[in-house]
N, C-alpha and C positions, 0 to 999 in steps of 0.2 A: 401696491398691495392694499386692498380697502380693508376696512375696519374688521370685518365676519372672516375674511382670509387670516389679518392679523390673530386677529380672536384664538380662531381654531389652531392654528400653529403654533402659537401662546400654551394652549391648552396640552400640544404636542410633547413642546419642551418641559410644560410645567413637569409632563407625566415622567418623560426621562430623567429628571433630576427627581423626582420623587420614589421614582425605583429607586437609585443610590440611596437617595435621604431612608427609606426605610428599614433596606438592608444594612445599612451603619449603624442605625439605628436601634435593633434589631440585635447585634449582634452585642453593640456596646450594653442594649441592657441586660443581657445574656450574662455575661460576663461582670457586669456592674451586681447585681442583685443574686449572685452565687456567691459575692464578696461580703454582703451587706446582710443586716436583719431589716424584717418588716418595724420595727421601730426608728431605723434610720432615716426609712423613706416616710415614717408620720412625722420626724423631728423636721425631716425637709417643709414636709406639706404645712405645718405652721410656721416655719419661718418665709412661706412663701407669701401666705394668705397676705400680710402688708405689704411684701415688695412690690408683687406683680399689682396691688389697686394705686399703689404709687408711681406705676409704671404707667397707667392709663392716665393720670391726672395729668403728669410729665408731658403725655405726646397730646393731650387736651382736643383729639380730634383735628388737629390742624392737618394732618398729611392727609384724610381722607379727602378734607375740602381742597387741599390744592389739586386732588386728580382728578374731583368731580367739578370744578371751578372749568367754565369754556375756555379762559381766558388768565394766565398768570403773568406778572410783573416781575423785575427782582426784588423789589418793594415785596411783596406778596412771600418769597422763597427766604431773603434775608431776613425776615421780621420772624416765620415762625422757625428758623431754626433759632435764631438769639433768643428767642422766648421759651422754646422747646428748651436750652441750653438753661436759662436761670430757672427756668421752674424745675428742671433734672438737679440740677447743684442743692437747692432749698429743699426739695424732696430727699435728697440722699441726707443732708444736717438735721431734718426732722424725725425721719427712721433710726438715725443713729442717737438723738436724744429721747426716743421714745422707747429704743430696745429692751432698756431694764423693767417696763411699766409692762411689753406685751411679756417679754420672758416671765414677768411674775402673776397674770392676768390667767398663763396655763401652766405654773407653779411647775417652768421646764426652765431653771436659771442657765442650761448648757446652751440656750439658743441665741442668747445675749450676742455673743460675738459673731453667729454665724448673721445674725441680722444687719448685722453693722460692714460685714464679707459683702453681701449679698446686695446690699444699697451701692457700692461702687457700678453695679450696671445701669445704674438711673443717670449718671452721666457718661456712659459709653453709650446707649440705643439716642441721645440726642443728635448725634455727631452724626449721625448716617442718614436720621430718618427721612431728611428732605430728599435725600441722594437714592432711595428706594424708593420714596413716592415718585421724581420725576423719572425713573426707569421706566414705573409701572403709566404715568402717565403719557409718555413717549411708546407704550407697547413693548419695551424692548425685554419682552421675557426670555428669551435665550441666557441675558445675560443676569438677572434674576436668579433663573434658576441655575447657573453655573455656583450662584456665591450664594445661596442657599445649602447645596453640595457642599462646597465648600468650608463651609460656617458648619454643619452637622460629621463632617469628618474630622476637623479641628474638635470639636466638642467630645465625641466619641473617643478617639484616641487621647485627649486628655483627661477624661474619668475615667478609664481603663488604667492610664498611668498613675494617678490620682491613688486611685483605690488599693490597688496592689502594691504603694508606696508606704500602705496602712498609715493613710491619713482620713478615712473615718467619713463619718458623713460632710466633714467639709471639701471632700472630691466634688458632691452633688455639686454647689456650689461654684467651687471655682473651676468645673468645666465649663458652666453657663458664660463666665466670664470670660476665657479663653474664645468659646464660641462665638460671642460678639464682638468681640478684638477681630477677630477673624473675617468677620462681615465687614465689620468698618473699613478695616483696610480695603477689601475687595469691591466694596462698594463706592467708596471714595476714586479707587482706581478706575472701576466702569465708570463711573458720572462724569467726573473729574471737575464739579462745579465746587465753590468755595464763596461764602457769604463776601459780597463785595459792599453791603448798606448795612446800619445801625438798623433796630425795629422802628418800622414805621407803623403808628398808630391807626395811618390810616386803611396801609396796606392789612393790617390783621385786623380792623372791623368789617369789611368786605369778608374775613371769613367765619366770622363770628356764631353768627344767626345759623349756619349750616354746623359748627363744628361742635358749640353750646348744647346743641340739641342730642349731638353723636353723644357725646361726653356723658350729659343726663342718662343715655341711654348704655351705653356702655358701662359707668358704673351701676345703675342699677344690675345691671345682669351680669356683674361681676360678683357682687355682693351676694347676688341670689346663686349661684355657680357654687360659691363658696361656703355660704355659711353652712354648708352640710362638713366639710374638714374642720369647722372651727367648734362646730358642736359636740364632735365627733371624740376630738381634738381635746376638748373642754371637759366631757362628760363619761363618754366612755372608755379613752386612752389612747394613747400612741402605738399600740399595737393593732389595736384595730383598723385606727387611724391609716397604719402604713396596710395595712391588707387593702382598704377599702381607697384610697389615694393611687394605688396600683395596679387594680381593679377599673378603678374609674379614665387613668389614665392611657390601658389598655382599650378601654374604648372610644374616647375619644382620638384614641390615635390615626382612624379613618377621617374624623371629623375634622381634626386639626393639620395631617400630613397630606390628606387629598384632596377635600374638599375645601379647607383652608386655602390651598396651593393654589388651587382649581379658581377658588376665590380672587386672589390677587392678577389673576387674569380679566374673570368674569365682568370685576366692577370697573374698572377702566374701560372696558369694551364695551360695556353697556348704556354707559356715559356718554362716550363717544357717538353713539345709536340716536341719542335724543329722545325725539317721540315717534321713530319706528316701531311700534307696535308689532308688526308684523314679522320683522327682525331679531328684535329683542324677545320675543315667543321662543321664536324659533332656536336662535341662538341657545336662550335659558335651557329648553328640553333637548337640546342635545349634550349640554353641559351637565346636567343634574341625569341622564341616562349612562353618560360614560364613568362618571362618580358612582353610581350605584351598581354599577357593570363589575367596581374592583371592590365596592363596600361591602356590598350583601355578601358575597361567596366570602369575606376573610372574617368579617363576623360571626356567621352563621358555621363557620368550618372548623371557629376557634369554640365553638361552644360544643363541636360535636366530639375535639378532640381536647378539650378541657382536663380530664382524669390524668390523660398521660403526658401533654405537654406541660402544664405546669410543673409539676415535680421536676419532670425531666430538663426541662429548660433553666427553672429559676434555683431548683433547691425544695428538700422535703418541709425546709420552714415557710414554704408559700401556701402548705395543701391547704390550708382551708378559704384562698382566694376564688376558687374552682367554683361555688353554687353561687360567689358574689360576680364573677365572670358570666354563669351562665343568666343571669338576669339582665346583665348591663348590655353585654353584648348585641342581644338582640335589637337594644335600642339604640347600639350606636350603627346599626345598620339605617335606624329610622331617621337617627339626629343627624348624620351625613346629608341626607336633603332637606331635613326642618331647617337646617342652620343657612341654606342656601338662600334662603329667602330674603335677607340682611343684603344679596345684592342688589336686590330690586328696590328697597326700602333708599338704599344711599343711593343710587344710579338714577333714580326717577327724584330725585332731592326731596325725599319723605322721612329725614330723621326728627321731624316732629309727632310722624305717626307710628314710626318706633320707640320714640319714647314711653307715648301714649300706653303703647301694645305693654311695653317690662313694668310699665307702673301697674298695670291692670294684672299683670301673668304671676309679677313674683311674689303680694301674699302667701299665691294658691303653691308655689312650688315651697315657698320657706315654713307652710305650713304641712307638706310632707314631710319634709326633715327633721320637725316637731313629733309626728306622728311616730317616724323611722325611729327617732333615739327613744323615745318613750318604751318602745320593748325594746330598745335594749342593746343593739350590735348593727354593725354596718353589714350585716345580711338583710334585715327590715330596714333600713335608710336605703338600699339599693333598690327593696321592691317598691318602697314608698314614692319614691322620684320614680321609678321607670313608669310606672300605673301612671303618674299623673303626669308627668311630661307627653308619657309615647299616644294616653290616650285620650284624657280631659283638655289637655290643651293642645295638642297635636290639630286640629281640627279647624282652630280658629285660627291657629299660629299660620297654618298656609294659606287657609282662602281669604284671610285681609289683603295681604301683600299683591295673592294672584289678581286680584280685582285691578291694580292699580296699570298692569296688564295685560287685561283681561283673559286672562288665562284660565282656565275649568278646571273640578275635579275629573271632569273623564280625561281630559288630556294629560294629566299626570300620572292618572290611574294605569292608561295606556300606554305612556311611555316606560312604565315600572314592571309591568306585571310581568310581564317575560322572565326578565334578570330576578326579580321575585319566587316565581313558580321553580327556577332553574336551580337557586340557592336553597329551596327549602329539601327540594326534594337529591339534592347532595349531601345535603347533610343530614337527611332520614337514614340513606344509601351508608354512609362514613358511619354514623352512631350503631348501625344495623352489623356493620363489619369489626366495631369495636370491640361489637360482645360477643363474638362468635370466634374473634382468632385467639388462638391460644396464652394463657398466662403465660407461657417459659420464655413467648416475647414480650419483650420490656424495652422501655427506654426508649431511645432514637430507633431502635430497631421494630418499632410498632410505630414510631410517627413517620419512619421511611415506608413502610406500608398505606400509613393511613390518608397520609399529606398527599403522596402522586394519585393515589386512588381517588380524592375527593377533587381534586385537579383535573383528571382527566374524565370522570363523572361530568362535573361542572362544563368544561368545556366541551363535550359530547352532546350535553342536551342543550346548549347553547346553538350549535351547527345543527341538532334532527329537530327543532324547534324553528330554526332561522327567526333568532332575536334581532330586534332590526339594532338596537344599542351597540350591538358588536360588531356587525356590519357599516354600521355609521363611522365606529372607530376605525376598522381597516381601512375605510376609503377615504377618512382623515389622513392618516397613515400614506398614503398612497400618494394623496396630492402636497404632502410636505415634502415625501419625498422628491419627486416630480420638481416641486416648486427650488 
C-alpha cells in the first residue's frame, strides 16, 4: 500500500474513531456541566493555563522530528524519551513549587492543590509519547485511532463518575489523568517498544535544529492562545472566565477533534511525499475538503440552534454562553482549515518559518484580547479575536504556507465553496424554522425537530449540488472498504 493509499485510509479510520471520540465526548460534557457551575470550568481554565505550557516544554518538539526525520536510530528514540522523561519529572517539581505564587498571582488560593493534581500528567504523557510518534511514523492509524477511543471513553466515564461522586471541580482534573493512564497503557501495548539506550547527545542534536524551532513556535502560540483565559481570569473573573473557556472550547472542538485527528495522519504522510508537489496538493485538498465537509455544517448548525440547545443541553446557568457561541462558532468553522496549514510548515521541514509567522501574528492577536477586556466581558474578547484571527490575519496565515506548495487561492477557494454555500444556507433554513415552530415545543422536543431537519437540509443540498467533497469521501469510503 503506497503512501496516498496509506494516507487516505488513515484519514478513514482517523474519521471512525473520531465519531466515537465525539459522541463520548458529547455526552460526558452533557452530563459533566449539568453537574457543574460556569465557575468551575474558569477555576479549571487557570489551573490549566501552566500545565498544558509545561506540557509543551516537556515534549520540546522531539516526537514531531522523529516522524518527520527520513531516518531514525534507537540512539534517536531512547534519548528523546529519557529526556522527554527528566524534563516531564523537573516540569511537574517546578509547577508544584510555583503553585502557591500562581494561586496568589489570581487571588484564587482553592487552585493550589488542583495545580499540584494536575502536574502529575507531565510525567504520564512522557511515557507514551515516543510510542505515538512511532505509530504515527509507521502509518499505523487504525491502531492510533483505536487508543485515542479508547483514552476519550476512559476519560468520559471517569468525569461522569467523578462528578456525581460530588467531588467538585477536581473530577475535571482527575479524568484527564485517568484518560492518559489509559493511552499509555494502550499505547505501550500497540508499539511494544521500550528504551534499550541512556540519552545519546549525539542522537538528540540530529533533532535539534528541527525540534528548537517547533518548540519556539509552539510556545509562542500557546502563549497567544492563552492569554485571553489569563486576562480574562485576572481581570474580569471566573465566571466569565468559565462561560467564555466553554464557549471557546466548543469551538475548537472541530479544530481539535477533526482536524487535529485528521492532523496526525496528514503530517506523517506528507513527510513521507518528500517533494512531490503534485501529490502533496492533491492529498492537502482532499484532506482540508473532507474536514470542512463535517466542520462547517456542525458549526454553522450550532449557531442556528444556540437559544435551545444550550439551555437544554448544559443547564439554565449556561444562557448567556449562546451570543459568545454565536460569534466563535463561525470561526471555528474558519479555524478547522487555518490550523491545517501547520502540516505543511512541519512536512516540508519549515519550523523556522513557523516560528517566524507567531512572532510576527501574536502581537496583533494579544493586542485583541487587550482591546476584548477593555470593554469589559468575554462577549467583546470573543468578537475581538474572531475579527482579527478570521479576518486580518486569516489571509497571510494561508498564502505563506500555500506558497511553499504551491498551492492558490482559487484552488482552496474551490475546493471549499460547495460545503460552504451548503452549510450557510442550512442554517438560514434551521434559524428560519426556529422562529416559526411553536413555543409549547421546548426542550429536546424542538432540537429533535430542528437537528434531523438541518441534517437532512445539509445533506440534500450536498447531493442536488453534487459537492465533489462528498463524493471524494464516498469513494474514499468504497476503496477501504474494497481494500
Amino acid at each position: 500500500m503506497d503512501v496516498r493509499t496509506k494516507a487516505l485510509s488513515g484519514v478513514v479510520w482517523s474519521s471512525f474513531s473520531q465519531v466515537g471520540k465525539q459522541t463520548i465526548a458529547l455526552l460526558a460534557t452533557v452530563a459533566i456541566s449539568r453537574a457543574l457551575r460556569p465557575e468551575d470550568f474558569g477555576l479549571l481554565a487557570l489551573v490549566m493555563v501552566g500545565i498544558r505550557f509545561a506540557g509543551i516544554l516537556g515534549e520540546f518538539g522531539f516526537s514531531s522530528a522523529l516522524i518527520q526525520r527520513k531516518e531514525i536510530s534507537e540512539d534517536h528514540q531512547s534519548s528523546v524519551f529519557w529526556a522527554n522523561m527528566l524534563i516531564g519529572c523537573s516540569l511537574m517539581g517546578l509547577m508544584a513549587l510555583l503553585s502557591g505564587s500562581i494561586a496568589g498571582f489570581f487571588n484564587q488560593p482553592e487552585i493550589k492543590p488542583l495545580i499540584v493534581l494536575a502536574a502529575t500528567n507531565l510525567v504520564i504523557t512522557p511515557l507514551y509519547s515516543v510510542h505515538r510518534a512511532l505509530l504515527r511514523r509507521n502509518l499505523r492509524f487504525k491502531a492510533v485511532g483505536l487508543i485515542d477511543l479508547f483514552g476519550v471513553f476512559v476519560t468520559g466515564v471517569s468525569g461522569v463518575a467523578f462528578v456525581y461522586s460530588g467531588m467538585g471541580v477536581s473530577s475535571l482534573i482527575l479524568m484527564e489523568l485517568c484518560g492518559n493512564f489509559a493511552v499509555l497503557v494502550a499505547s505501550v501495548g500497540a508499539c511494544r517498544w521500550w528504551p534499550k539506550k541512556w540519552i545519546s547527545w549525539a542522537g538528540l542534536s540530529d533533532l535539534l535544529s528541527y525540534s528548537l524551532n517547533l518548540l519556539g513556535s509552539n510556545t509562542v502560540n500557546y502563549w497567544v492562545r492563552n492569554l485571553d483565559n489569563l486576562l480574562i481570569g485576572k481581570y474580569i473573573g471566573d465566571y466569565q472566565l468559565g462561560l467564555y473557556s466553554r464557549s471557546y472550547g466548543l469551538m475548537l472542538m472541530p479544530v481539535i477533534q477533526i482536524s487535529g485527528v485528521i492532523g496526525n495522519v496528514m503530517f506523517p504522510s506528507l513527510s513521507r511525499l518528500g517533494n512531490d508537489l503534485e501529490k502533496i496538493r492533491s492529498v492537502y485538498l482532499r484532506a482540508t475538503g473532507a474536514i470542512f465537509l463535517v466542520t462547517a455544517p456542525i458549526m454553522l448548525g450550532f449557531v442556528a440552534v444556540a437559544d435551545t440547545a444550550v439551555p437544554t443541553l448544559l443547564g439554565d446557568q449556561w444562557k448567556e454562553m449562546v451570543p459568545i457561541i454565536r460569534v466563535l462558532c463561525p470561526l471555528g468553522a474558519v479555524q478547522s482549515i487555518l490550523s491545517t496549514v501547520g502540516w505543511i510548515y512541519l512536512s516540508q521541514n519549515r519550523t523556522d518559518l513557523l516560528l517566524k509567522w507567531n512572532l510576527f501574528s501574536s502581537p496583533i492577536t494579544m493586542l485583541s484580547f487587550v482591546v476584548g477586556i477593555y470593554f469589559g466581558d468575554a462577549l467583546s474578547v470573543a468578537i475581538a479575536y474572531a475579527v482579527t484571527y478570521g479576518i486580518i490575519l486569516g489571509v497571510p496565515m494561508f498564502t505563506i504556507p500555500a506558497r511553499l506548495i504551491q498551492l492558490g487561492w482559487s484552488d482552496m477557494i474551490t475546493n471549499l465553496r460547495g460545503v460552504a454555500g451548503c452549510s450557510l444556507l442550512m442554517m438560514v433554513l434551521v434559524l428560519s424554522l426556529e422562529r416559526v415552530l411553536p413555543n409549547q415545543i421546548m426542550g429536546f422536543y424542538r432540537l429533535a425537530v430542528l437537528i434531523p431537519t438541518g441534517c437532512a437540509c445539509y445533506i440534500g443540498a450536498l447531493w442536488l449540488f453534487r459537492i465533489e467533497a462528498m463524493h471524494n469521501v464516498l469513494r474514499l469510503l468504497k476503496d477501504t472498504y474494497r481494500a
